[in-house]
TIFILUM-733036 format. One record per residue (C-alpha): residue in three letters; z, x, y. Coordinates in Angstrom, 2 decimals, m for minus. Layout:
BEGIN
KEPA / kolvex / z / x / y
KEPA / ALA / Z / X / Y $
...
This chain:
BEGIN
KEPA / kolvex / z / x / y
KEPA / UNK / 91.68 / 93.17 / m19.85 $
KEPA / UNK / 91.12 / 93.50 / m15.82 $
KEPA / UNK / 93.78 / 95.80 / m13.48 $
KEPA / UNK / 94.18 / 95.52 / m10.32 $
KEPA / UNK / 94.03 / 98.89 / m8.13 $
KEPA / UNK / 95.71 / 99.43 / m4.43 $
KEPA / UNK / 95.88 / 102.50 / m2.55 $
KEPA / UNK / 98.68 / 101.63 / m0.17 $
KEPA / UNK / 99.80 / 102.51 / 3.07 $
KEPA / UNK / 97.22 / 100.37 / 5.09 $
KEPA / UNK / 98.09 / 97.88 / 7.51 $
KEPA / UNK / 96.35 / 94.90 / 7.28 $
KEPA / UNK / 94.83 / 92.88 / 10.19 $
KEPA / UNK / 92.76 / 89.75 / 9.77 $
KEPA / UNK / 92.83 / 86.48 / 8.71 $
KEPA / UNK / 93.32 / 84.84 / 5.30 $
KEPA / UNK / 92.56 / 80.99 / 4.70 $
KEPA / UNK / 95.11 / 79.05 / 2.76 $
KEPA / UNK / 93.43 / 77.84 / m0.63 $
KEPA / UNK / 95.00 / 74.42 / m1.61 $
KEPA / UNK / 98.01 / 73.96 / m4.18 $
KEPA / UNK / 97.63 / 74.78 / m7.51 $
KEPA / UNK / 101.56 / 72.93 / m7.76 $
KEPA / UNK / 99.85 / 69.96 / m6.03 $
KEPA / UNK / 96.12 / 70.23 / m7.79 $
KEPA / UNK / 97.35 / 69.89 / m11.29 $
KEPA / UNK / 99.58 / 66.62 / m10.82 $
KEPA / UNK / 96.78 / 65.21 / m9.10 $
KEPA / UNK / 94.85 / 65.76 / m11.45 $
KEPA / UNK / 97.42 / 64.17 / m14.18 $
KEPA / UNK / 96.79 / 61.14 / m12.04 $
KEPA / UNK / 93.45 / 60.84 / m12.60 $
KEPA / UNK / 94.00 / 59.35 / m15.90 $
KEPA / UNK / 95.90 / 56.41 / m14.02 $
KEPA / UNK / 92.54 / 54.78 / m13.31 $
KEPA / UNK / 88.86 / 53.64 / m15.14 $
KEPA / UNK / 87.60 / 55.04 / m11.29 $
KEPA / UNK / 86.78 / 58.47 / m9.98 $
KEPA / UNK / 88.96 / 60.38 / m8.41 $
KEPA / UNK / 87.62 / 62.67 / m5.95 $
KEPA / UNK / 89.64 / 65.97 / m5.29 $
KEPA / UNK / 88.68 / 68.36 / m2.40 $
KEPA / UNK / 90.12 / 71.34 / m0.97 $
KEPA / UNK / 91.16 / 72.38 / m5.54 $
KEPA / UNK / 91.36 / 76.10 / m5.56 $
KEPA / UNK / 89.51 / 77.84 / m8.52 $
KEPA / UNK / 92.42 / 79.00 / m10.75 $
KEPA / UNK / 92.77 / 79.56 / m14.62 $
KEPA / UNK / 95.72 / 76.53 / m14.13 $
KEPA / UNK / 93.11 / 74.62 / m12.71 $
KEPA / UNK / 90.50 / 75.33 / m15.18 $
KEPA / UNK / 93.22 / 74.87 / m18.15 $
KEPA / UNK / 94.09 / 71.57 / m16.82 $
KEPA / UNK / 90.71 / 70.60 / m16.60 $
KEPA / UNK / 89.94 / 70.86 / m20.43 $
KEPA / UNK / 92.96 / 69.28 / m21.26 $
KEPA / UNK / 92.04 / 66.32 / m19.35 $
KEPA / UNK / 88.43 / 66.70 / m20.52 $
KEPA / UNK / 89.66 / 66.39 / m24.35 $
KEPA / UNK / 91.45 / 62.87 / m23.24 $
KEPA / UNK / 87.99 / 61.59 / m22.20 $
KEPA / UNK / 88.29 / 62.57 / m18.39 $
KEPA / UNK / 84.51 / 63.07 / m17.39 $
KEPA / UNK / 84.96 / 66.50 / m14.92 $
KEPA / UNK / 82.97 / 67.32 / m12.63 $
KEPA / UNK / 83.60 / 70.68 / m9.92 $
KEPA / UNK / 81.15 / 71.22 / m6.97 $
KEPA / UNK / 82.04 / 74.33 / m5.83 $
KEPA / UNK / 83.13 / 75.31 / m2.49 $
KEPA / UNK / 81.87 / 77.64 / 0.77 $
KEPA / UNK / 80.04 / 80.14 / 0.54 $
KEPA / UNK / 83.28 / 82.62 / 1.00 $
KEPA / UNK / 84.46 / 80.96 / m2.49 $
KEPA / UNK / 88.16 / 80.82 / m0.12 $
KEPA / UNK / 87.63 / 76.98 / 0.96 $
KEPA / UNK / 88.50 / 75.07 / m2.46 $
KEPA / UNK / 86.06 / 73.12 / m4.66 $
KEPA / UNK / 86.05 / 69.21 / m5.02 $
KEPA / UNK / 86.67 / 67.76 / m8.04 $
KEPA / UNK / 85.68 / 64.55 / m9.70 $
KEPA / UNK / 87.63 / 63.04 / m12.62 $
KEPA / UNK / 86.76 / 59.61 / m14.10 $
KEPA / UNK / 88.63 / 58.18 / m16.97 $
KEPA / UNK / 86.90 / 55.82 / m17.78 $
KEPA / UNK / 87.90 / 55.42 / m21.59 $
KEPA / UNK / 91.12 / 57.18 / m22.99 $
KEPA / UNK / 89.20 / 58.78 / m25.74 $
KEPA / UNK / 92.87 / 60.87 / m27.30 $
KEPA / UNK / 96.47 / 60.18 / m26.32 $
KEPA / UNK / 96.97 / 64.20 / m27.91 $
KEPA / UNK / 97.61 / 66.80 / m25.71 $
KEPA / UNK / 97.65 / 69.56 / m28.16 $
KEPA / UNK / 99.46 / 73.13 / m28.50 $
KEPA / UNK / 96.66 / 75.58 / m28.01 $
KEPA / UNK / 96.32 / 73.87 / m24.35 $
KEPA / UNK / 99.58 / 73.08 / m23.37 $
KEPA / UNK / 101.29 / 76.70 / m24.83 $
KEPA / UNK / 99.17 / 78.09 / m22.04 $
KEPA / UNK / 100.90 / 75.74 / m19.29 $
KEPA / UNK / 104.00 / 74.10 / m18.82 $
KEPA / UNK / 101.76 / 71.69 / m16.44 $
KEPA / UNK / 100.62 / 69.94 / m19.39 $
KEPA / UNK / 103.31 / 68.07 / m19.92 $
KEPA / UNK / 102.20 / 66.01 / m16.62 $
KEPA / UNK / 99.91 / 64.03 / m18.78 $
KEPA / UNK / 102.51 / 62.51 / m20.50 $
KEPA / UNK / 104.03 / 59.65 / m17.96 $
KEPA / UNK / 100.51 / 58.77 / m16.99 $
KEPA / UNK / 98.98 / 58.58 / m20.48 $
KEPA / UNK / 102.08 / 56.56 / m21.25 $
KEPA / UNK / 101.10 / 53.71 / m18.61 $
KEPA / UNK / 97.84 / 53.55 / m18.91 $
KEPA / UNK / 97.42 / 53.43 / m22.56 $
KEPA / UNK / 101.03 / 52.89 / m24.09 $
KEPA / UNK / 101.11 / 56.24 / m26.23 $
KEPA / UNK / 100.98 / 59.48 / m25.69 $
KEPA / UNK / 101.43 / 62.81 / m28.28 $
KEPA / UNK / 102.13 / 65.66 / m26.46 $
KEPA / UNK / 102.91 / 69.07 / m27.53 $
KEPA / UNK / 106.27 / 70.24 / m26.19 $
KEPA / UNK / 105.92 / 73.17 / m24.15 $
KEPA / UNK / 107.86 / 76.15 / m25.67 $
KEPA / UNK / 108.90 / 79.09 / m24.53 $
KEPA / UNK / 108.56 / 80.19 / m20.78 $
KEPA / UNK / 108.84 / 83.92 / m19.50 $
KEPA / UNK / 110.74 / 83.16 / m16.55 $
KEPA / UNK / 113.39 / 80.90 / m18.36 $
KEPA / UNK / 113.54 / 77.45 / m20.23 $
KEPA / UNK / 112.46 / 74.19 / m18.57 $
KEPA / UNK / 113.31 / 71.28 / m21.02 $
KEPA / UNK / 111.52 / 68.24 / m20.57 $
KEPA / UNK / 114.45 / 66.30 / m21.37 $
KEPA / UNK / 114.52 / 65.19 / m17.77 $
KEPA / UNK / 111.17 / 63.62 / m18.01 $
KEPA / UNK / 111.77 / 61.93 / m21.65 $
KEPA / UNK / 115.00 / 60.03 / m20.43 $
KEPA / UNK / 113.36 / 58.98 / m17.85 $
KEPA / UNK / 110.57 / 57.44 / m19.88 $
KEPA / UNK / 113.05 / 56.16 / m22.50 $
KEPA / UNK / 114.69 / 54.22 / m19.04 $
KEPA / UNK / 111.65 / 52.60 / m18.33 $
KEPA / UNK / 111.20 / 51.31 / m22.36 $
KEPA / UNK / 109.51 / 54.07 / m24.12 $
KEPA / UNK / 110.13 / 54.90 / m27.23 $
KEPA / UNK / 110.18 / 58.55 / m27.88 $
KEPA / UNK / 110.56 / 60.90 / m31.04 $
KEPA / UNK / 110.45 / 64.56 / m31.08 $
KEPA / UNK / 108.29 / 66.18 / m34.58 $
KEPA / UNK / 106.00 / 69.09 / m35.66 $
KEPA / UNK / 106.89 / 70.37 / m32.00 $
KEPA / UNK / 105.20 / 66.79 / m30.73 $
KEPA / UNK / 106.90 / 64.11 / m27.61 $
KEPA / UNK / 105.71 / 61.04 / m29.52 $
KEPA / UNK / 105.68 / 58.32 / m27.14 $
KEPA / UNK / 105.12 / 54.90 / m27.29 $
KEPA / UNK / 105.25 / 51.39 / m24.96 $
KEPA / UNK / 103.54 / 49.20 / m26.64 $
KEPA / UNK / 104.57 / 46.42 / m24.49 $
KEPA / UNK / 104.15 / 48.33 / m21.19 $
KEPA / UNK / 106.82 / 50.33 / m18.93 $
KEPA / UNK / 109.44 / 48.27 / m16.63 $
KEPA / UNK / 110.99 / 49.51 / m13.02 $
KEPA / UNK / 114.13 / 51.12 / m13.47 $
KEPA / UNK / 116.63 / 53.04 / m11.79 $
KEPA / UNK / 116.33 / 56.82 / m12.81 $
KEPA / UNK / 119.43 / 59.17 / m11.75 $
KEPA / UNK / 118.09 / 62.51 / m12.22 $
KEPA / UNK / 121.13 / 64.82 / m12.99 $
KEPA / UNK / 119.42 / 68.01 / m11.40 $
KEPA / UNK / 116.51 / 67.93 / m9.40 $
KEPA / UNK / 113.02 / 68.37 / m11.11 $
KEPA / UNK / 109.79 / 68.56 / m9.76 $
KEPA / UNK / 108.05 / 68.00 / m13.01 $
KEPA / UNK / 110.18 / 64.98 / m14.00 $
KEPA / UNK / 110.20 / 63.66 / m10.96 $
KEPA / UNK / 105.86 / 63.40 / m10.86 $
KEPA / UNK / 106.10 / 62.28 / m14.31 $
KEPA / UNK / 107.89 / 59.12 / m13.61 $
KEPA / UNK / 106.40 / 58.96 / m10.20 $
KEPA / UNK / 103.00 / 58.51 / m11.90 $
KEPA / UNK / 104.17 / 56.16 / m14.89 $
KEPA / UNK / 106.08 / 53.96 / m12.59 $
KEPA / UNK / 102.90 / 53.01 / m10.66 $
KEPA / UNK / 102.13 / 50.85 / m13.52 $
KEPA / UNK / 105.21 / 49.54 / m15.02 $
KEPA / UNK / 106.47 / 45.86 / m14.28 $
KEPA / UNK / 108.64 / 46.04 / m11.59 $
KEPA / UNK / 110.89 / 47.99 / m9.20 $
KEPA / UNK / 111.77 / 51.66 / m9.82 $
KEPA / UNK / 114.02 / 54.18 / m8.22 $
KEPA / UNK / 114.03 / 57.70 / m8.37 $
KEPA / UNK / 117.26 / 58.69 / m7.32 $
KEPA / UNK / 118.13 / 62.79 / m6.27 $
KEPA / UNK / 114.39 / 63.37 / m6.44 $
KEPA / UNK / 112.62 / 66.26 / m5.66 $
KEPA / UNK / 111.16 / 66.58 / m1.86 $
KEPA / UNK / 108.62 / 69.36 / m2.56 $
KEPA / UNK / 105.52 / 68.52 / m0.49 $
KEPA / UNK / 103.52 / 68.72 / m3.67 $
KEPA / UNK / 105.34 / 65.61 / m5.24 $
KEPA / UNK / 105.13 / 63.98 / m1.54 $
KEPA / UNK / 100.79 / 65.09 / m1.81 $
KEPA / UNK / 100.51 / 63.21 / m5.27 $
KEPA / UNK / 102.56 / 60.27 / m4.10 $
KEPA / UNK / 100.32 / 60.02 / m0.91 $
KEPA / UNK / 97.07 / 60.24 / m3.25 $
KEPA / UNK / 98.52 / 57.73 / m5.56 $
KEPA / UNK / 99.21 / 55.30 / m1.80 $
KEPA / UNK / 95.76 / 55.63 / m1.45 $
KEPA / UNK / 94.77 / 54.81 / m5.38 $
KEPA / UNK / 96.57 / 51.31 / m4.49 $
KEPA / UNK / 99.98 / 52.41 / m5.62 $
KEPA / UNK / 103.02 / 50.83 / m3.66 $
KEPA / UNK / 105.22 / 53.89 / m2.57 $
KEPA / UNK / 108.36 / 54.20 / m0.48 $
KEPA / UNK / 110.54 / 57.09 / 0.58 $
KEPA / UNK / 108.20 / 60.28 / m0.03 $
KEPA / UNK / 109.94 / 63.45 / 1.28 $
KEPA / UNK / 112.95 / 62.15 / 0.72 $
KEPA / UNK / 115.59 / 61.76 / m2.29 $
KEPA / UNK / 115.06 / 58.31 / m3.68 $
KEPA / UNK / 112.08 / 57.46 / m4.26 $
KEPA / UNK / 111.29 / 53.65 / m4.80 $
KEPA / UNK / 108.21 / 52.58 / m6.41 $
KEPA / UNK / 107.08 / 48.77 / m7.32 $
KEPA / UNK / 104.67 / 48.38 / m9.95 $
KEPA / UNK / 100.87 / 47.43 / m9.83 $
KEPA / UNK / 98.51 / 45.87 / m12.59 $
KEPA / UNK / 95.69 / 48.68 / m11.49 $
KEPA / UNK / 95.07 / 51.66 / m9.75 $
KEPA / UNK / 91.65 / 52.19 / m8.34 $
KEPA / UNK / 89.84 / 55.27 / m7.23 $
KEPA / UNK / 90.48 / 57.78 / m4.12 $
KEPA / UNK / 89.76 / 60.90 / m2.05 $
KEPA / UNK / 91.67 / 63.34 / m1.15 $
KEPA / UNK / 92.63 / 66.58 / 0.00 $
KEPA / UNK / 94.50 / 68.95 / m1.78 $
KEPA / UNK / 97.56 / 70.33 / 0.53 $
KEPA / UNK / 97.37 / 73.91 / 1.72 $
KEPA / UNK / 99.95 / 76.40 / m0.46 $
KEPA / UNK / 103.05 / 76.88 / 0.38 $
KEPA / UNK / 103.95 / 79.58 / m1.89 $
KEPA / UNK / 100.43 / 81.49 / m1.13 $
KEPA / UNK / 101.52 / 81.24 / 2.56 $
KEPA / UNK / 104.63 / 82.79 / 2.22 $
KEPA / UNK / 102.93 / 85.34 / m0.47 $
KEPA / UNK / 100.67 / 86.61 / 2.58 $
KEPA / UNK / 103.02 / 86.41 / 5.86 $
KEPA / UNK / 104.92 / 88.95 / 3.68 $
KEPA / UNK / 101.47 / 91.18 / 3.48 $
KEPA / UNK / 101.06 / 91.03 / 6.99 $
KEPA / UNK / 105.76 / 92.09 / 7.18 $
KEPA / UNK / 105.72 / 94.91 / 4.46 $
KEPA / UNK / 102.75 / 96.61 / 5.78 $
KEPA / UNK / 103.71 / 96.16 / 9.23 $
KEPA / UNK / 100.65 / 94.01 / 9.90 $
KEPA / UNK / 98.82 / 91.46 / 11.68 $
KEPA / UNK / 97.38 / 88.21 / 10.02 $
KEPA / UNK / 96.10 / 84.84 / 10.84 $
KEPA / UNK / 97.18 / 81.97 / 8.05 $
KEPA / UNK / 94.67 / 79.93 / 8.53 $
KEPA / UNK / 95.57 / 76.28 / 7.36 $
KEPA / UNK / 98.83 / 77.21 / 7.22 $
KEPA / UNK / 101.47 / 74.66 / 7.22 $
KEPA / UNK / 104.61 / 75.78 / 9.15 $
KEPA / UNK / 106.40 / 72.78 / 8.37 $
KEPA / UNK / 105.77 / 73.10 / 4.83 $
KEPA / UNK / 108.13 / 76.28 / 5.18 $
KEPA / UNK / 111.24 / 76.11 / 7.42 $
KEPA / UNK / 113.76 / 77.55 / 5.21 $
KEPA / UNK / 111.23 / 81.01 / 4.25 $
KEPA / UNK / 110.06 / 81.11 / 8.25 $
KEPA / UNK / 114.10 / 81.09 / 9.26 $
KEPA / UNK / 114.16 / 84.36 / 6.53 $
KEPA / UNK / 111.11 / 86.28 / 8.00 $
KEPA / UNK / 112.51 / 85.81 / 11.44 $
KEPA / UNK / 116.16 / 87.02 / 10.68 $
KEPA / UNK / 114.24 / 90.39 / 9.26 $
KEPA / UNK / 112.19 / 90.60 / 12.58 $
KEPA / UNK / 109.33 / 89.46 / 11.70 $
KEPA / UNK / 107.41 / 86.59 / 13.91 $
KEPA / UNK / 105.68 / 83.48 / 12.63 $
KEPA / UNK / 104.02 / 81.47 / 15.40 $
KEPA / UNK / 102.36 / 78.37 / 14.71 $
KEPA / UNK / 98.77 / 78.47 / 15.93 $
KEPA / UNK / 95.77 / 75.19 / 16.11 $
KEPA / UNK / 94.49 / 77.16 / 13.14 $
KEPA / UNK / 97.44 / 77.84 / 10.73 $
KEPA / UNK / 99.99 / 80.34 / 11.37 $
KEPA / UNK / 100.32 / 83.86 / 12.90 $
KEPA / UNK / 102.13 / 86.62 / 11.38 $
KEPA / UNK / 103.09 / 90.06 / 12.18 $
KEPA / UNK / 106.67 / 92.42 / 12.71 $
KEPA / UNK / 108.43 / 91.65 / 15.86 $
KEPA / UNK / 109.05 / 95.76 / 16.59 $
KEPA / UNK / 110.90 / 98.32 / 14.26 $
KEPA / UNK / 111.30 / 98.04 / 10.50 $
KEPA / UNK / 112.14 / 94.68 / 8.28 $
KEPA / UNK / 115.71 / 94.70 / 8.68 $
KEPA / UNK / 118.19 / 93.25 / 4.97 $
KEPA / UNK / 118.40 / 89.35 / 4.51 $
KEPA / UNK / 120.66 / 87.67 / 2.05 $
KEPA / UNK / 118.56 / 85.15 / 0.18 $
KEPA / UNK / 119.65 / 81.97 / m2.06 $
KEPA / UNK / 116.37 / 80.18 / m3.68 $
KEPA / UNK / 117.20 / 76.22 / m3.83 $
KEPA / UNK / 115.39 / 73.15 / m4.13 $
KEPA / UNK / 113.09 / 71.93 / m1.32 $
KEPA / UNK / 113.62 / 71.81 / 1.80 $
KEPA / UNK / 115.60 / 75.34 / 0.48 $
KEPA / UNK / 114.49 / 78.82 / 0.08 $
KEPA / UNK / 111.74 / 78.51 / m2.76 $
KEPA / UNK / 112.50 / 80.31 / m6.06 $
KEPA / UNK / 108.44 / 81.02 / m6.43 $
KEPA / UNK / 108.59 / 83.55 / m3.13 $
KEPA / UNK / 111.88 / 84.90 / m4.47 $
KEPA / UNK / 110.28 / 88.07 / m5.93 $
KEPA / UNK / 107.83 / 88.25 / m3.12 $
KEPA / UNK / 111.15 / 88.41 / m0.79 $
KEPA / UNK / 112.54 / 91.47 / m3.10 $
KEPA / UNK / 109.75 / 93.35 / m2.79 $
KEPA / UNK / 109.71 / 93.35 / 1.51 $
KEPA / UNK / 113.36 / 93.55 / 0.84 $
KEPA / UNK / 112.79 / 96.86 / m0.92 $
KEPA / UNK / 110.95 / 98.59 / 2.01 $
KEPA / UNK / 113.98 / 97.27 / 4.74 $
KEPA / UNK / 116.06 / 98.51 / 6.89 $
KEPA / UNK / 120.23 / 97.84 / 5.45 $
KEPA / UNK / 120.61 / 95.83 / 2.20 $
KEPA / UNK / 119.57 / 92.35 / 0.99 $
KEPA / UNK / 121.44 / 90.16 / m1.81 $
KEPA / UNK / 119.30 / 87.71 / m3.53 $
KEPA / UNK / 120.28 / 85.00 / m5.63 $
KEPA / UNK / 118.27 / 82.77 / m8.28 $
KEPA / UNK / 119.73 / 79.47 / m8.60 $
KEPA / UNK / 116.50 / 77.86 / m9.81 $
KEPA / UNK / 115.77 / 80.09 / m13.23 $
KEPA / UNK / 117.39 / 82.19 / m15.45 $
KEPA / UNK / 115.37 / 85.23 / m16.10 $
KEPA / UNK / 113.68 / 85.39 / m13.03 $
KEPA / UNK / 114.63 / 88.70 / m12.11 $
KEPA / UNK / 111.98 / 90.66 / m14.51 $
KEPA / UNK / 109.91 / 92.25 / m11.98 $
KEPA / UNK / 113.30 / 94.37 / m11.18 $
KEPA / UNK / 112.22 / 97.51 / m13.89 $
KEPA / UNK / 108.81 / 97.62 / m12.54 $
KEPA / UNK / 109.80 / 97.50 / m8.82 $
KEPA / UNK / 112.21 / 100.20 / m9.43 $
KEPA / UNK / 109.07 / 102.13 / m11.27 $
KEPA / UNK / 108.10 / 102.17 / m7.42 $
KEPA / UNK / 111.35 / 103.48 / m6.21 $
KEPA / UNK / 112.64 / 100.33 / m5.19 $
KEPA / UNK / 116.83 / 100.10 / m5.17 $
KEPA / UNK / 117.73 / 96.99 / m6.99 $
KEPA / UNK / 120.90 / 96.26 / m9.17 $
KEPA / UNK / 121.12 / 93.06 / m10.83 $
KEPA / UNK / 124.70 / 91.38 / m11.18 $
KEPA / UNK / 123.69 / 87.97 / m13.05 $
KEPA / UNK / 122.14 / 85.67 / m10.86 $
KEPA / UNK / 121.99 / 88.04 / m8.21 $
KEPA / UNK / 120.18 / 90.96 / m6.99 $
KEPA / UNK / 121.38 / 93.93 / m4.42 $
KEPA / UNK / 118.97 / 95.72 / m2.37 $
KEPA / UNK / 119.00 / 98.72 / m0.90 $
KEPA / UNK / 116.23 / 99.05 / 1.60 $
KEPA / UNK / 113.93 / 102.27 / 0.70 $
KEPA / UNK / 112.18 / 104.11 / 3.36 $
KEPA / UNK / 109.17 / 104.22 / 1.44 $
KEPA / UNK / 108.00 / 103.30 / m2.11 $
KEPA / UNK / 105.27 / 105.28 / m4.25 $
KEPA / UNK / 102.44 / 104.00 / m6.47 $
KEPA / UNK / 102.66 / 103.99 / m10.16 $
KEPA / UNK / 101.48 / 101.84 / m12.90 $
KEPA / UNK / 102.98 / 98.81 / m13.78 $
KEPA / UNK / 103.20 / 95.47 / m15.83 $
KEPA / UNK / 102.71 / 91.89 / m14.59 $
KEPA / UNK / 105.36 / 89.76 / m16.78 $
KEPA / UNK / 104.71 / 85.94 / m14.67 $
KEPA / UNK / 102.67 / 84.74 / m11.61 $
KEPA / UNK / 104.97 / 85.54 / m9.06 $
KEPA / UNK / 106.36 / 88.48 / m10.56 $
KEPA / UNK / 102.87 / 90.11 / m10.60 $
KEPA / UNK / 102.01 / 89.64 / m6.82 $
KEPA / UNK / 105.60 / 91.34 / m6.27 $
KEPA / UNK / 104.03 / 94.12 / m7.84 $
KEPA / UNK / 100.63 / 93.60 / m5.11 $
KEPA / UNK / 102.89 / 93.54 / m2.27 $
KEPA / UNK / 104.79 / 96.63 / m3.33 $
KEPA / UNK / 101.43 / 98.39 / m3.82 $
KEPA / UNK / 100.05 / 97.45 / m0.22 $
KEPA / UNK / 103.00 / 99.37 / 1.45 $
KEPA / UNK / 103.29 / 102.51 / m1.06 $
KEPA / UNK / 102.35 / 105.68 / m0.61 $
KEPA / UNK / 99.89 / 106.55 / m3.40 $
KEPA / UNK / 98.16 / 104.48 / m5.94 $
KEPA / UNK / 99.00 / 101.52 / m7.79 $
KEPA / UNK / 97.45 / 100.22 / m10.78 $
KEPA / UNK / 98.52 / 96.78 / m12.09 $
KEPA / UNK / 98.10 / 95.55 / m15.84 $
KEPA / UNK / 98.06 / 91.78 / m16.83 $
KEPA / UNK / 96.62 / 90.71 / m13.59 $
KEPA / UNK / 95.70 / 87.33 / m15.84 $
KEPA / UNK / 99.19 / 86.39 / m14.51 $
KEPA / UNK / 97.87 / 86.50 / m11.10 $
KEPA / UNK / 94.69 / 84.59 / m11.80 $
KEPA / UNK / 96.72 / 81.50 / m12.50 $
KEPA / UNK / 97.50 / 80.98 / m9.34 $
KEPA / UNK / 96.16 / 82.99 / m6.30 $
KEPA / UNK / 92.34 / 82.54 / m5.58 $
KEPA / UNK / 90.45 / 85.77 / m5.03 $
KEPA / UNK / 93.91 / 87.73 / m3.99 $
KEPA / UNK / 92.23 / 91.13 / m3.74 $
KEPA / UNK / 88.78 / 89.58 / m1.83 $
KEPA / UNK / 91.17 / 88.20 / 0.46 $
KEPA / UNK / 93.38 / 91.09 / 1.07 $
KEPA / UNK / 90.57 / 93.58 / 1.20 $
KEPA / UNK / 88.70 / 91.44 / 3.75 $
KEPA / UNK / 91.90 / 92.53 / 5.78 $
KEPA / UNK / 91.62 / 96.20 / 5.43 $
KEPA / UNK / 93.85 / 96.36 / 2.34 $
KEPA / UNK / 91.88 / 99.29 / m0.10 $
KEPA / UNK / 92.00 / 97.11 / m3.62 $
KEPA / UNK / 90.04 / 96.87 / m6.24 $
KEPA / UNK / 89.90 / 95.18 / m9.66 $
KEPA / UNK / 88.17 / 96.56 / m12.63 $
KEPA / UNK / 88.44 / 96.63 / m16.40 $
KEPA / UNK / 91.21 / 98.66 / m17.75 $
KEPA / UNK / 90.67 / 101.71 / m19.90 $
KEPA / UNK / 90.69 / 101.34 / m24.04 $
């Protein structure tokens, strides 16, 4: 099992190009199975998600095909997926257990072929996300569904019809589920308090372009009219919001300098408004966006993580660990998950000042934070840890940096090409 090593206390200075969306990649993918033609992906970061997806869709009867990308390795791959026969309607445990992203197959699979078996997801470490959302969605639109063995049996034998769909909370993942299925039921649908995320706006765009008839993208009802076929499509994976954010807080805690290149600023209002309040400027650029501390330390900001256009609940621990090193105190508050807040213990292993109260966290600013080793318990948790590491004093040795492979694309080459001393290498038996 790999660790990641940092020796902190450098500033970094550079820039960093913006790998596309793994949140965006692996619906789009989903949608692949939508169609008998290819769809052509570019700009698909190379991520164990990605790869994980990739078999899953394989075992269906998706032919895959990557062609890898620039020489750096930083400017995505492009993808080709052809369904040309549904070869299984099974998504099975041993692939879905290792992603909740799975469960995206289901709505498609459902409309294209009327059936789908689909291991529920289980457990999460950051929280439960039931999939009831998506299944009473389904069951609006006239499939049949019954829960065994730990399986969503679903059927439509006579095909999917438009309805409207009131989602009670917002979800992303229910909402690109039925986004997806409705594309080939008979009829009008309407998505009603849908989620806005750019990466469900990215896979409705894709499916626009795969022939699908699409209305009100970006905002909260979403109406979609049904079509006997989808055909194949290109397109371009959006640039990562969340690995944005992840790096503009590099450049803040380590009072740096970094270019963001690809960088969507308007992808990130609500996190750009934060980084300003704790002095830090973000200027767009042609290129992306430009990052570095407006003068003096990061000063405490009260944070509440919400659903898009809100403050994002995956750059919530990110935000605790700049937090950590600021000047005053910061309260941040999870609205999103429960059990979000599990990279607390190991920050504190740094000498961060954090004391939980339910769904939210105080912080007490630090003057400085030391190395020591710790424990990567999800995605965003880990590169919490990373960010920590870049601006303490001392060493810091990370363990199950697998977490971070699932979603940031060559993190240390990146952050090393910007002066940052890290290193990756196999941990000791």
């Amino acid at each position: 099992m790999d660790q990641i090593v940092i020796q902190g206390g450098r500033r970094l200075k550079g820039e960093i190009r913006i790998s596309g969306a793994k949140n965006a990649a692996l619906p789009l993918m989903a949608a692949s199975l939508l169609t008998a033609d290819t769809l052509s992906l570019s700009n698909v970061p190379h991520l164990a998600d990605i790869a994980t997806m990739a078999r899953l869709l394989a075992q269906h009867g998706v032919e895959v095909h990557m062609n890898g990308g620039a020489e750096n390795g930083f400017d995505g791959g492009v993808l080709d997926l052809k369904a040309g026969t549904i070869s299984s309607v099974v998504a099975p445990y041993d692939l879905v257990r290792k992603m909740r992203a799975s469960v995206l197959v289901l709505g498609p699979l459902l409309a294209r072929v009327g059936e789908a078996k689909v291991s529920l997801p289980g457990g999460c470490a950051i929280g439960t996300r039931p999939v009831d959302l998506h299944l009473h969605g389904l069951e609006l639109l006239g499939a049949e569904i019954v829960l065994e063995e730990g399986y969503i049996h679903a059927s439509a034998p006579k095909g999917l019809t438009g309805a409207a769909v009131v989602f009670p909370k917002v979800s992303v993942g229910a909402t690109e589920n039925l986004l997806m299925a409705a594309c080939l039921a008979r009829g009008e649908t309407q998505l009603i308090n849908a989620a806005r995320e750019p990466e469900v706006t990215d896979l409705g765009e894709c499916l626009i372009k795969m022939g699908a008839e699409i209305e009100g993208l970006g905002s909260d009802k979403i109406t979609i009219r049904g079509v006997e076929k989808l055909h194949g499509a290109e397109h371009a994976v959006v640039a990562d919001r969340i690995e944005t954010g992840t790096y503009a807080m590099a450049a803040a805690i380590t009072d740096g300098e970094l270019d963001l290149i690809g960088a969507r600023a308007d992808h990130l209002d609500a996190v750009i408004k934060v980084l300003e309040e704790a002095g830090v400027t973000v200027e767009e650029t042609n290129r992306g966006l430009h990052v570095k501390r407006t003068n003096g330390p990061v000063r405490g900001v009260d944070v509440m993580t919400e659903p898009y256009p809100g403050f994002p609940t995956d750059l919530q621990a990110q935000t605790m660990a700049l937090m950590s090193t600021a000047e005053g105190a910061a309260m941040i508050t999870e609205s999103i998950f429960e059990n979000r807040f599990m990279h607390v213990p190991e920050l504190a292993r740094m000498g961060a000042n954090v004391n939980v109260h339910g769904a939210s966290a105080m912080v007490r600013g630090q003057p400085q934070l030391t190395g020591a080793e710790v424990m990567a318990t999800d995605l965003r948790a880990s590169v919490s840890l990373v960010l920590a590491g870049l601006a303490a004093q001392g060493e810091t040795v990370l363990n199950r940096v697998y977490h971070l492979d699932r979603g940031y694309e060559q993190l240390e080459q990146k952050l090393a090409a910007c002066g940052a001393a890290i290193t990756r290498r196999r941990a000791p038996q």
